[in-house]
C-alpha positions in Angstrom: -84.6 -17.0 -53.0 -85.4 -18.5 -49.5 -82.7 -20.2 -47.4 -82.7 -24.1 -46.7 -84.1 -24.1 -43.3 -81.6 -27.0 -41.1 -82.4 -28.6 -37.7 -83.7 -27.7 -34.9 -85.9 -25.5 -37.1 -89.4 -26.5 -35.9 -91.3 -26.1 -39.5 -89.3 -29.4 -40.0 -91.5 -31.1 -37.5 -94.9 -30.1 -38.5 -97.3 -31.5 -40.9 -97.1 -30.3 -44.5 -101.4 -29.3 -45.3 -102.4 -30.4 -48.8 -102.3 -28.2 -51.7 -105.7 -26.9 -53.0 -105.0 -25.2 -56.1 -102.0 -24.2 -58.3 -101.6 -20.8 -58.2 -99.2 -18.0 -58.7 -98.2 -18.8 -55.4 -97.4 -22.9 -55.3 -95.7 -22.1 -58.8 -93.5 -19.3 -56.9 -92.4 -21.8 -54.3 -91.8 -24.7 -56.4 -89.9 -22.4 -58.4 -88.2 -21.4 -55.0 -87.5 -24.9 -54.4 -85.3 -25.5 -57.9 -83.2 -23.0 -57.2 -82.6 -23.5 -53.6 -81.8 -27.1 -54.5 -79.4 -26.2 -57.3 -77.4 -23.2 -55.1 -76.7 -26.0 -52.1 -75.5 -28.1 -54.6 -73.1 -25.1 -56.4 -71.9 -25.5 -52.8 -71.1 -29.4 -52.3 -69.0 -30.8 -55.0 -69.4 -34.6 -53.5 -72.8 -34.6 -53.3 -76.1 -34.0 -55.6 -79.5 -32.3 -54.6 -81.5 -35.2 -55.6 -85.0 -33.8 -54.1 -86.2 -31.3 -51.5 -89.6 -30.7 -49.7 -91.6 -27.7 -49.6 -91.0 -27.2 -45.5 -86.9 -27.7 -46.2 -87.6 -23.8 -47.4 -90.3 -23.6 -44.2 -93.4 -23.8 -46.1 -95.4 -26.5 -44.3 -97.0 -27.5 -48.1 -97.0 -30.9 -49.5 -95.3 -30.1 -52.4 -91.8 -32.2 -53.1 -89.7 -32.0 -56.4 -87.6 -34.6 -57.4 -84.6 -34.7 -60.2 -85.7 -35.9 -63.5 -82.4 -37.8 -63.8 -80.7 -38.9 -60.1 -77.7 -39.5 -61.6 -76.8 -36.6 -63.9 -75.6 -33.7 -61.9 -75.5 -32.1 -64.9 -79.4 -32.6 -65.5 -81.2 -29.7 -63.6 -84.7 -30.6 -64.8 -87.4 -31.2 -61.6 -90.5 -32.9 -61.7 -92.9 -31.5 -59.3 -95.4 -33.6 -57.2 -98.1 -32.5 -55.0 -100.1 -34.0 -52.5 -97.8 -37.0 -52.8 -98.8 -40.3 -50.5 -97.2 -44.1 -50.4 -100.0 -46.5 -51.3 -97.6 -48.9 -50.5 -94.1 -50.0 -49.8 -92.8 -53.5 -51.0 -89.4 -55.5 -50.9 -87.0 -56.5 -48.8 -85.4 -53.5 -46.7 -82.8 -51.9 -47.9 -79.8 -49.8 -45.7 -78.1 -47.1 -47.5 -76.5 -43.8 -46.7 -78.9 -40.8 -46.8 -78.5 -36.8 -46.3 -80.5 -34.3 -46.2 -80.3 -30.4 -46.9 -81.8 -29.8 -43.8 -79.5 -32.0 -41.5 -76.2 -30.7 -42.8 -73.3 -32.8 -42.1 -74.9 -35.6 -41.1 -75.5 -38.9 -43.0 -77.2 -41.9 -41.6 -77.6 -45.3 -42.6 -81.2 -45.7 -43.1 -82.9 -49.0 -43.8 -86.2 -48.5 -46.4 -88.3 -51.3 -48.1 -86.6 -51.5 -51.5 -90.1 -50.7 -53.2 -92.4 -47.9 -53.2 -95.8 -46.9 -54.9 -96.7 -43.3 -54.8 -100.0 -41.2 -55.2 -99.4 -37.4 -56.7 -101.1 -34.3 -58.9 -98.9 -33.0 -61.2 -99.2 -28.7 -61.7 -101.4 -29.4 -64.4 -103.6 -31.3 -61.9 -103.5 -35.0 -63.6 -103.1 -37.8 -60.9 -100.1 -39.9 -61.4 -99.5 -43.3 -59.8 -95.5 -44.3 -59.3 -93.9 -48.2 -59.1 -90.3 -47.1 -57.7 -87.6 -48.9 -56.7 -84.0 -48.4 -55.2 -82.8 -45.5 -55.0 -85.9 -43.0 -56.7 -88.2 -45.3 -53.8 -85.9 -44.3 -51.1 -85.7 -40.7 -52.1 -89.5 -40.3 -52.7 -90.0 -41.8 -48.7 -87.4 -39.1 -47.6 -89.0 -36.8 -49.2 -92.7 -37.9 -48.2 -91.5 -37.8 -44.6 -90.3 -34.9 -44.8 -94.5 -33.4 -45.1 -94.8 -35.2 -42.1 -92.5 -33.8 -39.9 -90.0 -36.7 -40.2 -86.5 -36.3 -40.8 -84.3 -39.3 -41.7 -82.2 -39.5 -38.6 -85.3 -39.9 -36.8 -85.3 -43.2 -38.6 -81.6 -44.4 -37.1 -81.7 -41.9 -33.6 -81.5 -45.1 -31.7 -78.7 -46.6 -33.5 -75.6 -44.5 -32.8 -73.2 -46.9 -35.0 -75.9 -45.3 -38.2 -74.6 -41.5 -38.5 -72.0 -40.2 -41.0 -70.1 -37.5 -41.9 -68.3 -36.5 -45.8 -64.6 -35.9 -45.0 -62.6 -33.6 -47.4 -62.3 -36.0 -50.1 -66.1 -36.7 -50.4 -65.9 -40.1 -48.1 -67.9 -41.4 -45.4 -66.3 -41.0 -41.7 -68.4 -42.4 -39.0 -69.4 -40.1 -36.2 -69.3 -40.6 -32.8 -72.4 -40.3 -31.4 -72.4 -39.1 -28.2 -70.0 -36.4 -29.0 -71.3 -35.3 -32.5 -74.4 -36.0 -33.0 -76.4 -36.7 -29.8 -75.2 -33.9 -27.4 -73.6 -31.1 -30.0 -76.2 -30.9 -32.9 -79.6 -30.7 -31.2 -81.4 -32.7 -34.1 -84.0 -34.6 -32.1 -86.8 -32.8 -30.9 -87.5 -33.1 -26.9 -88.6 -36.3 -26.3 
């Protein structure tokens, strides 16, 4: 199994290249992906491994899967999306708490639009089209930016009342920025 790559690993900042064809080796890393998502989870009692993105293992693909039930930790079904894209984003935007596998640690308040329509190929190759909302919109963006090179923090780096950290009994302590997340952590790339 291949190891959750974290910050400042630089496959998290480059742009995820579009799938061709499902082959023995896309099914390998989606396969990959599962269980990388479900062993960091084995791991973190507070929290659940709602989604992950191909280059989180550093495969610069654009290949996400996302948890067929995001509030079931005991559901460990994915659905797989390739190529995915947001047509659109709608609503009123929304801040809520986000983490990512890659960024351990750290949480941010992240403000989203509150809607999301999304553009994917399923394995089998059939296009699918997505209405979202709350929460499943806000993880598909993660998890779209994530084949871009963007990370979530990216999204709050100027904002250093926005970061977070899970104390021992799975609640959010704010960070001080200048000491533990700006100058210790090395999460933004060279500006």
């Amino acid at each position: 199994m291949k190891p959750i790559v974290t910050t400042p690993d630089p496959r998290l900042r480059a742009r995820s290249t579009k799938v061709s064809e499902v082959n023995d080796e896309i099914l390998g890393i989606i396969d990959d992906m599962v269980k990388a998502s479900l062993a960091w989870e084995k791991e973190h009692p507070y929290e659940i491994s709602a989604a992950m993105a191909a280059p989180q293992l550093g495969i610069n693909k654009r290949i996400i899967i996302i948890r067929d039930d995001l509030d079931d930790k005991e559901n460990n079904t994915f659905t797989t999306l390739l190529n995915p894209e947001i047509i659109r984003t709608e609503g009123r935007p929304i801040k809520d708490y986000e983490g990512c596998l890659s960024v351990p640690e750290i949480y941010g308040m992240v403000s989203r639009p509150s809607k999301a329509k999304i553009k994917a190929l399923l394995p089998d190759g059939r296009e699918v089209r997505l209405r979202t909302q709350d929460f499943l919109a806000r993880t598909l963006q993660h998890e779209i930016d994530h084949l871009n090179g963007i990370l979530f923090i990216d999204h709050i780096k100027d904002d250093p009342t926005a970061f977070y950290r899970l104390d021992e009994h799975g609640d959010m302590q704010p960070l001080n920025y200048e000491t533990e997340v700006k100058n210790n952590l090395n999460l933004f790339p060279e500006e």
